[in-house]
Structures are given as C-alpha cells and as structure tokens.
C-alpha positions as CSV (number, residue, x, y, z in Angstrom):
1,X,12.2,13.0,-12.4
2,X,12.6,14.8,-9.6
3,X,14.7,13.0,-6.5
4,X,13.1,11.6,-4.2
5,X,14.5,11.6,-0.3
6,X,13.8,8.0,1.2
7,X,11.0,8.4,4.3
8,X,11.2,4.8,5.3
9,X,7.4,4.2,4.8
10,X,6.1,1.6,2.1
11,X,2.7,0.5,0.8
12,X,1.9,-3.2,0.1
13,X,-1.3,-3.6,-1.3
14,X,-2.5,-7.6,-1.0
15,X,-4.2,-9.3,-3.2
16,X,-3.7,-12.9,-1.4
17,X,-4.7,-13.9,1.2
18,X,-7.7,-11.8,1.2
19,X,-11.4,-12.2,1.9
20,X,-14.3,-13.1,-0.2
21,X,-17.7,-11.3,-0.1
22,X,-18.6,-14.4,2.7
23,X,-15.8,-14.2,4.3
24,X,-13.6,-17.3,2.7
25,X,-10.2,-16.7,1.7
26,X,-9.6,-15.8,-1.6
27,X,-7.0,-14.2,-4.5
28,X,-8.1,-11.2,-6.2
29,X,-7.7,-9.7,-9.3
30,X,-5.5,-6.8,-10.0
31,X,-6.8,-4.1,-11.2
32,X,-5.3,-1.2,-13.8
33,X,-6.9,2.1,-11.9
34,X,-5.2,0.9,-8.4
35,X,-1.3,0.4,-10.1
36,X,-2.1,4.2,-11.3
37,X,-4.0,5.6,-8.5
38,X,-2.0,4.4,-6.0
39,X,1.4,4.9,-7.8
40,X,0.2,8.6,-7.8
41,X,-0.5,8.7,-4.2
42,X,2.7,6.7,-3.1
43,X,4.5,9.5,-5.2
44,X,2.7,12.4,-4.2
45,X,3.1,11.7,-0.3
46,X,7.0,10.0,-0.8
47,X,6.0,6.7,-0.3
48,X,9.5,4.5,-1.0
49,X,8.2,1.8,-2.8
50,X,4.5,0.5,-3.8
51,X,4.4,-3.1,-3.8
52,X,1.5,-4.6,-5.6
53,X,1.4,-8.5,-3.6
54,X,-0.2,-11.6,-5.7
55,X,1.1,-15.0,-5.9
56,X,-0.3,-15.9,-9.2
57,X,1.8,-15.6,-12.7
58,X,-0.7,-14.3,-14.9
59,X,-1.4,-11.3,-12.6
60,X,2.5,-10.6,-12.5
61,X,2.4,-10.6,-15.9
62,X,-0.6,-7.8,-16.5
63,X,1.3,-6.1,-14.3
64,X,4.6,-6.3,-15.5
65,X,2.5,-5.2,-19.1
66,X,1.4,-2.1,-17.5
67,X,4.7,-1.0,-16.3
68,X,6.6,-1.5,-19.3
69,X,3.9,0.6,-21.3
70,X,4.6,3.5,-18.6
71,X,8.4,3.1,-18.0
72,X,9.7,2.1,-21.5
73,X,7.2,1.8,-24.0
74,X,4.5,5.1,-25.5
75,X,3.4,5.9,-22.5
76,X,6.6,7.0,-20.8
77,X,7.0,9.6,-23.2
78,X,3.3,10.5,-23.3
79,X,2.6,11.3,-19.6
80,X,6.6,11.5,-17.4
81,X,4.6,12.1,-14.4
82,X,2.9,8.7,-14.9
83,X,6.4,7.2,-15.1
84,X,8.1,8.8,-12.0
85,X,4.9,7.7,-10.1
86,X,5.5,4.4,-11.7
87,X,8.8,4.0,-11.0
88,X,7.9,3.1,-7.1
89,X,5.9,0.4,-7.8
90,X,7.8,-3.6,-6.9
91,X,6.3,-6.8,-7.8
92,X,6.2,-9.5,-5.1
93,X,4.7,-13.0,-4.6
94,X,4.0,-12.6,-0.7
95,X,3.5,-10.0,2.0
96,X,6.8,-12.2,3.9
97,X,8.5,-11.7,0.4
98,X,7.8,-7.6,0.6
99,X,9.0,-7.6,4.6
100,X,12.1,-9.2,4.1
101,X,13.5,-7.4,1.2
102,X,12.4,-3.9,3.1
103,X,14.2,-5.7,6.5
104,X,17.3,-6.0,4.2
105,X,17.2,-2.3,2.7
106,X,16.8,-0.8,5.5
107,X,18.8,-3.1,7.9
108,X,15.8,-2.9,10.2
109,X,12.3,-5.3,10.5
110,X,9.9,-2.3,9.3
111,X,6.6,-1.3,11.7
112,X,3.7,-4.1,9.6
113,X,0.7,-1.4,10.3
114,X,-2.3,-2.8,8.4
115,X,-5.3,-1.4,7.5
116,X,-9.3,-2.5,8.0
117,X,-12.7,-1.1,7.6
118,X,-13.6,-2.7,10.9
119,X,-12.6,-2.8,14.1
120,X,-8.7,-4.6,15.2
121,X,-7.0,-5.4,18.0
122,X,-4.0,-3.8,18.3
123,X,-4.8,-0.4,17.3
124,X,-2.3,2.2,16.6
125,X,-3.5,6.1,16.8
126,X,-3.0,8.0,13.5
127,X,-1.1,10.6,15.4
128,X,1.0,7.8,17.1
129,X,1.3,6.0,14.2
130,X,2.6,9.2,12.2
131,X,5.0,10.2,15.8
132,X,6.7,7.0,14.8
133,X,7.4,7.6,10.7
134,X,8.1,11.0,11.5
135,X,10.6,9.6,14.1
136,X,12.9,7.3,11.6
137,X,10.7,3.8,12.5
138,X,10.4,2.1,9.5
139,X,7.0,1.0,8.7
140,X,5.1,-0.7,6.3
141,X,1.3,0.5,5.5
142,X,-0.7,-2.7,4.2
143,X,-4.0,-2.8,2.3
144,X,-6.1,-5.3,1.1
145,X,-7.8,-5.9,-1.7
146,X,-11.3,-7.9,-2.2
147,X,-13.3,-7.7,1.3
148,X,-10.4,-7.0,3.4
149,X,-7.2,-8.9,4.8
150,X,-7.8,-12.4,5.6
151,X,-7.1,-12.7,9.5
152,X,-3.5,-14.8,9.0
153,X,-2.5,-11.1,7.4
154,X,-3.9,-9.3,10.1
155,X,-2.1,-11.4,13.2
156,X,1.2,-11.0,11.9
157,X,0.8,-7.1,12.4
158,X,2.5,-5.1,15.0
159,X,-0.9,-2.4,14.9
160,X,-3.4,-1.8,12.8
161,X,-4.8,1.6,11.9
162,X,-8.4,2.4,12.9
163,X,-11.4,2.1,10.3
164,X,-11.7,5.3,8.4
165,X,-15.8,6.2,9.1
166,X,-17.8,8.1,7.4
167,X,-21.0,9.9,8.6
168,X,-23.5,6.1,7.3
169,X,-23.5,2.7,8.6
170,X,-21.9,2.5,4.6
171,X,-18.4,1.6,5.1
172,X,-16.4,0.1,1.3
173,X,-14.4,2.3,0.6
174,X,-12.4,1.8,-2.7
175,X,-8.6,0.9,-1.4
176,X,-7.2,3.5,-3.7
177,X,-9.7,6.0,-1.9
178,X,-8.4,4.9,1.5
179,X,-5.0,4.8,0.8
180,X,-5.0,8.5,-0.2
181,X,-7.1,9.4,3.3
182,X,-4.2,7.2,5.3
183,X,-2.0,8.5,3.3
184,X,-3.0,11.9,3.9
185,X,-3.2,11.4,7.6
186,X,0.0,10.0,8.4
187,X,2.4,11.8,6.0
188,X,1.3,15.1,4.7
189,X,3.4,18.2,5.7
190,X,2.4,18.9,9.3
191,X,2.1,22.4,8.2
192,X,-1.3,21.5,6.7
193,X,-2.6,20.2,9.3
C-alpha cells in the first residue's frame, strides 16, 4: 500500500437523516457499489477517511461483512487495490459522532461543507471552497443518500457546495457519481486544471 500523506479533507456519506421521495425523513439502505465506488474515489483523490454514517445495527453489520471480505478475508488477496481503497472507510452512528472524532484528530472543528442537488443557503464557491483545503482548513465533504440531506443536516453546515447541473432540467445524480465530480473539483492536482 502505498503511504498516504494526510490532506485534512473527509467524506461522510449519510444515510440518516435523509429524505424520502416526498420529502419525509427517512434511513436508507446502504448499498455495496457506494462502499467500493466511493472507497476508490476517496483513495484516488487522498481523501483521509470515508465514513459511511447509519444509525441502524443491521446496516453496520453488512457493512462491517464487506470490509472484512476486502481487508482480511479472499478478497484482500484477490484485488490489493480494493483493500488500500478500503482501508479509508470508518463506520459511525451519526454525522455528530464522525465531526467529533475528526475535531479530536485533528485538534481542530473541521469546515462541515455539505452537498445538494438544489439550491442552499450558504454557498461556498468550488474554487473558494478548494482555496481553503489547499490552505490546511480542515473540512469535511457530506453527502446524502436517498433524496438528499434532510434540512437538520443541512443547518448545522458552515457552506454548502453548489448543485452540480447538467445541460436538462434532469438533476439525480448517483452520489457515487457526484462524489467523484466534487471530488474532482476540489482536490485534483491543480496542474490539470
């Protein structure tokens, strides 16, 4: 595996409190192709830690399956760049949970950016947002799951990222496809830009 220098940006991807297709809050389901897809992202742009956020015990323990196949069990053998990608993703009960052990690490309350497919208050430029990781500022990216972020998610965030747009009024995009663009965006090597 090859080491890994510390950025100070995370990835928390929500899966509670989110919303429904009508808007109610709801808990959703974790799902096998985002623990991989994003893992591979987080590694590929040296993200520090993937946290995968869900309250509810038989969702920690799929997940906890899943990493065990790819960090100890066949599949760690099988594919190592699955494991090193792997090895970034955290398990936590609640976006507060994720914050604080991140405030603790890094002896410093991180940036809570969060993301939406509509429009926020408190919006945050890309090229701002990526001044300030590129500056030291510790900052947390935040997806949701589902239909989005339910709104108590969204008011505890210092800024929120604008809505990636396509060229259509069609705008739900996969998370794992919007975590690579924002990914992309804020912390590719300014060289390929």
């Amino acid at each position: 595996m090859q080491e890994q220098k510390e950025r100070g940006v995370d990835i928390a991807l929500v899966h509670h409190p989110v919303l429904g297709k009508k808007g109610e809050i709801i808990g959703s389901a974790v799902t096998n192709l985002d623990l991989h897809d994003i893992a591979r992202i987080a590694r590929t742009y040296g993200v520090d830690e993937y946290y995968i956020v869900t309250p509810y015990a038989d969702q920690q323990e799929l997940v906890k399956e899943i990493l065990e196949h790819w960090q100890k069990g066949h599949g760690s053998t099988y594919n190592p760049a699955r494991k090193e990608a792997f090895s970034l993703v955290r398990l936590a009960h609640s976006l507060e949970e994720v914050i604080e052990g991140i405030a603790r690490k890094r002896q410093l309350k991180p940036m809570l950016v969060t993301t939406s497919a509509g429009t926020q208050e408190k919006c945050i430029s890309y090229t701002e947002s990526r001044k300030r990781i590129d500056n030291g500022e510790p900052t947390l990216l935040v997806f949701g799951t589902a239909h989005g972020l339910a709104p108590e998610v969204s008011a505890k965030a210092d800024y929120t990222l604008p809505a990636i747009a396509g060229r259509t009024g069609y705008n739900h995009l996969p998370v794992r496809s919007a975590v690579a663009i924002i990914c992309d965006r804020l912390l590719s090597d300014e060289n390929d830009k």
